[in-house]
N, C-alpha and C positions, 0 to 999 in steps of 0.2 A: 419438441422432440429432444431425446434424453441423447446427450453427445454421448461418442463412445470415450473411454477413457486409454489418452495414448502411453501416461504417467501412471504407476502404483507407488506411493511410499508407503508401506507396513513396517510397523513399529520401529522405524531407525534412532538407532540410538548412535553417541559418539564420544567416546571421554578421549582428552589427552592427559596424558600423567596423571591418571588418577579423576581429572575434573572433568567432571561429567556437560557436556555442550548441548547436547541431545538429549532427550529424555521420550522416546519414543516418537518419532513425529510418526502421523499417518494424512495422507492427501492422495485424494487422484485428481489427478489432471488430464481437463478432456483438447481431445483434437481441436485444433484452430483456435483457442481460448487463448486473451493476454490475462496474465495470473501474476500475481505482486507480492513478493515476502516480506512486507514491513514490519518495523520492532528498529527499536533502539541499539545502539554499538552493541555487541556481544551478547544478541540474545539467540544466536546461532541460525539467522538467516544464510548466512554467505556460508559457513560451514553444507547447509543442503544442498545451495547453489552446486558446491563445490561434490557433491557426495553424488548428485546427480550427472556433473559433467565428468565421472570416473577421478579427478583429482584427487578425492579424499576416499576412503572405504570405511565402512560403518562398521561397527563392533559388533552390532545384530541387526537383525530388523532385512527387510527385501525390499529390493528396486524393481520395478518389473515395468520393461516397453513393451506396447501391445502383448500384455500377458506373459510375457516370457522374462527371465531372472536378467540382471543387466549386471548386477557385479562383477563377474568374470569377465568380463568386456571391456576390453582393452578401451585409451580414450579417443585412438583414431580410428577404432571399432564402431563407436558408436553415433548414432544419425543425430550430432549434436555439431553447435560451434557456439564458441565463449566470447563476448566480449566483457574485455578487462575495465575494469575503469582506467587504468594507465593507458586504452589501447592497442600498444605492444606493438604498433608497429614499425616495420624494419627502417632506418634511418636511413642505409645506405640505400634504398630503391626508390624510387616513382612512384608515382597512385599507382596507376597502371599494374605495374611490377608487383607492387602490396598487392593489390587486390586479385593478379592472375597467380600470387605465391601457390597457395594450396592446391591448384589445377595443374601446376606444372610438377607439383611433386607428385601427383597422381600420374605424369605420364599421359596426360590428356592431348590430343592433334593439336595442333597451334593454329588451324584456321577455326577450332572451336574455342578453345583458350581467346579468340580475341572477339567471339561472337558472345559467349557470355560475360565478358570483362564488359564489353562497350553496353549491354546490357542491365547490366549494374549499376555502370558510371550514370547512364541517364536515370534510372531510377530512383537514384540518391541525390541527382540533379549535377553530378558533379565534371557534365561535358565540358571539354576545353581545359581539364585539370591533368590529364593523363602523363603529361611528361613531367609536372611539377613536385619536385621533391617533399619528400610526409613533412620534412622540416618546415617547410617553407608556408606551410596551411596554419590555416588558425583553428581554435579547439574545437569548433562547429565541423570544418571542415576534415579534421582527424576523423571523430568521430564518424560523421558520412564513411571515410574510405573503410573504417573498422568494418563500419554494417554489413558495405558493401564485398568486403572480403571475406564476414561469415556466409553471406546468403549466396556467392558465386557456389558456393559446395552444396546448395540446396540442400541444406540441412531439414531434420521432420521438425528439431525444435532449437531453437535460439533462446540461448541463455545470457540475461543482460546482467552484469555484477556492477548497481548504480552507473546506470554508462552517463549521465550527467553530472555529475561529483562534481568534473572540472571545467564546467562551465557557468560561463554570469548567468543573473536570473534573465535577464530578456532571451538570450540564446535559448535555455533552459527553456522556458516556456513553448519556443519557437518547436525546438526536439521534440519535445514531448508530444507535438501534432503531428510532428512527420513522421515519428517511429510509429503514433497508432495508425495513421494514413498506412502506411507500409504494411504494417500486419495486418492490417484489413484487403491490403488491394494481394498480398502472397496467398493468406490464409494461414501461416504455420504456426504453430503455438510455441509461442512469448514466454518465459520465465525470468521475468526481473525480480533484483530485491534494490530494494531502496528504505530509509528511513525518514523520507518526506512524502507525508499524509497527503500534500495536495498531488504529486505526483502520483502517488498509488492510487488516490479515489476518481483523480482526472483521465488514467488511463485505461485501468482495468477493468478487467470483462468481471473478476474475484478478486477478493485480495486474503491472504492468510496471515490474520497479525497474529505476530510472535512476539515473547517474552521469555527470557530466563531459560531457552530451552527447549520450552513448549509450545504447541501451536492454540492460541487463547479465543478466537475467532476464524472462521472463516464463511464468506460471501461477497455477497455484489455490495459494490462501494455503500448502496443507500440503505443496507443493512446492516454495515458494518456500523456506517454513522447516527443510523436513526434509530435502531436497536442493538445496540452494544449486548453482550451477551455476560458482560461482570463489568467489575468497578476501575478496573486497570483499565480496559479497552475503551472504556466511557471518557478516561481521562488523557487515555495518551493521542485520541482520533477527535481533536475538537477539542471543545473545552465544554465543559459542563458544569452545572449545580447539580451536586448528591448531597441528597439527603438521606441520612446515615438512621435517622431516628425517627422515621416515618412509620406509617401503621397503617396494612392494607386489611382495612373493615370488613371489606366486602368483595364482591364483584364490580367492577365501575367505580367504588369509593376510596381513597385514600384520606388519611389525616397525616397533617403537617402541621407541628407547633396547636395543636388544639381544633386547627379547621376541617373538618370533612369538605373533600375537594371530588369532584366527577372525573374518572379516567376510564381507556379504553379497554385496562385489563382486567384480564379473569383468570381465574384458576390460581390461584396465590393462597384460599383459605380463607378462615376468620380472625380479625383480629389479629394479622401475621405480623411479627415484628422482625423477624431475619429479611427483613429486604431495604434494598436501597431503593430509592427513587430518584431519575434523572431528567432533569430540566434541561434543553440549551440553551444557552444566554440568549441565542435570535430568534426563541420561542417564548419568550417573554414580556408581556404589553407592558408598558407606561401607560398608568391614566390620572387622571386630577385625585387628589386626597380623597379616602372615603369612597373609592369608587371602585376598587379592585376588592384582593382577597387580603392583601396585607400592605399596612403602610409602613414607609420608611424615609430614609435619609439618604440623599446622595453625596456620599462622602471618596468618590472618587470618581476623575471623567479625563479618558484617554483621547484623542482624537487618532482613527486607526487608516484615516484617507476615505475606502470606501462608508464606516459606520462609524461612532461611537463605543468605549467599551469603559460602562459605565459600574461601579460597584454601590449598591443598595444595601444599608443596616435598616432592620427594620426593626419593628419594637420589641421583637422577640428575642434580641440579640443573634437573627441570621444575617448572614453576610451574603447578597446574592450576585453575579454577573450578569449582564445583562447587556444586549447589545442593539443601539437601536440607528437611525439615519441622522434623530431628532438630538439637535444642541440643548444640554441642559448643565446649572452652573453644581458646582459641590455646594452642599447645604441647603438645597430645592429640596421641599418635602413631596413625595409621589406615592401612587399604589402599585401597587403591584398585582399582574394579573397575568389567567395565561389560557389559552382551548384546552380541554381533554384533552386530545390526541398530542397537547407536548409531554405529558408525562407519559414518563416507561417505567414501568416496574419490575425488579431484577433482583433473584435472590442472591444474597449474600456471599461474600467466599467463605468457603464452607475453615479455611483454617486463619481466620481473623481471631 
């Protein structure tokens, strides 16, 4: 069933001084969905973030919640709440205090102010914390009261600007299950941006990668990953083998280096040479000499904890990655080999 869409961005655009950040984005975003703006420092995720929670105004282009224009909408107008990566919470108050802040500038009863306060506090797990000063918490526990002081204003969407930034990786990991536990158990839709992959594909329901601007992809994490949609998205989401100078023969067929190989795509043409072809390193078999599609030389071997991440020259002078469970030394001769369904085929950017 087709969610309805509570988000519209049309064509937003955004320059400062001249330099242009935006370059049209368009997205909807539907009800109850967590949704992820990844891309690299300054490819103008946090600018939308920002465009959406009223902080920034667009130079063109339309915002629109549930169907209706949002620009003109003041930011304590709108059915949003931010969290910073910094936080921002007040030093001088209490969890408590932080998190009843916004209720009590609303003028709300004070026997409700402590029924939704204490209702937070457990949700975020953070009972028995309430009189203890934001200083005195650690960066797990910041965070908690942050959540819990956007979501007392039962916000329709919560906007996260990298709220893990400033945490080690075990916490980090720890976050990243209890904020999707949380959006799952509220329901309200999620808008984070972040620039780490494992975070975006581990959490999101969509993710919309962005670059330079523009929005380059967007869907569910395992098509983001397993069908890249150009040659930037294939490289910056994983790591890949492209091949740049491949030739799709047929339907099913590709050549590499002189081989006719079986794949699962179609509709590319005859004989197509505007396309790349992508391998992933963990779709790619080791087998004994002579027994693959092409042999080679292992001239380099990482030890990565969970795998191996091994580099193959093989006779053709390609360099390939590859990544396997299996210990093997540099200067082992192997083949290489791989199913259909690892290769994807993807035409070319069109201004290479």
């Amino acid at each position: 069933m087709e969610k309805n869409n509570i988000l519209e961005l049309r064509n937003i655009t955004k320059d400062y001084d001249g330099k242009v950040v935006l370059k049209g984005i368009n997205l909807n975003i539907h009800e109850g969905e967590f949704i992820t703006l990844l891309g690299p420092s300054g490819c103008g995720k946090t600018t939308t973030l920002r465009i959406i929670g009223g902080f920034e105004k667009p130079n063109a282009g339309q915002l629109l919640f549930e169907g209706k224009d949002l620009t003109p909408v003041s930011i304590n107008k709108r059915q949003f709440n931010t969290i910073f990566q910094s936080y921002a919470l007040f030093p001088h108050l209490n969890v408590f205090e932080n998190i009843a802040f916004g209720l009590k500038t609303k003028k709300t009863k004070k026997d409700m102010i402590e029924r939704e306060v204490m209702r937070q506090i457990r949700q975020v797990g953070l009972e028995g914390f309430e009189d203890k000063k934001v200083t005195d918490l650690s960066g797990g526990q910041k965070q908690r009261v942050a959540i819990a002081r956007a979501l007392v204003m039962k916000p329709r969407v919560l906007l996260l600007d990298e709220p893990m930034a400033a945490l080690d990786v075990q916490l980090r990991k720890k976050m990243r299950e209890e904020l999707k536990r949380l959006q799952r158990d509220i329901g309200i839709t999620f808008i984070m941006v972040s620039h780490d992959q494992e975070e975006a594909l581990s959490m999101s329901d969509r993710v919309v990668v962005m670059n330079d601007g523009s929005v380059q992809q967007i869907g569910t994490p395992e098509e983001i990953y397993n069908t890249p949609e150009n040659r930037w998205v294939a490289q910056f989401v994983g790591s890949s083998n492209i091949v740049t100078d491949g030739i799709f023969l047929e339907d099913n067929k590709v050549k590499i280096d002189g081989k006719t190989l079986p794949c699962l795509d179609t509709n590319f043409g005859v004989d197509e040479t505007s396309i790349d072809i992508v391998i992933r390193p963990e779709d790619i078999q080791i087998k004994k000499i002579n027994t693959g599609y092409f042999n080679g030389v292992i001239t380099n071997a990482v030890f990565k904890g969970v795998h191996w991440d091994l580099k193959v020259e093989t006779k053709k002078g390609r360099s390939w990655t590859v990544q396997t469970i299996n210990n093997y030394t540099i200067g082992d001769e192997v083949a290489l080999k791989w199913d259909s369904e690892a290769i994807h085929v993807m035409w070319k950017e069109i201004d290479e």
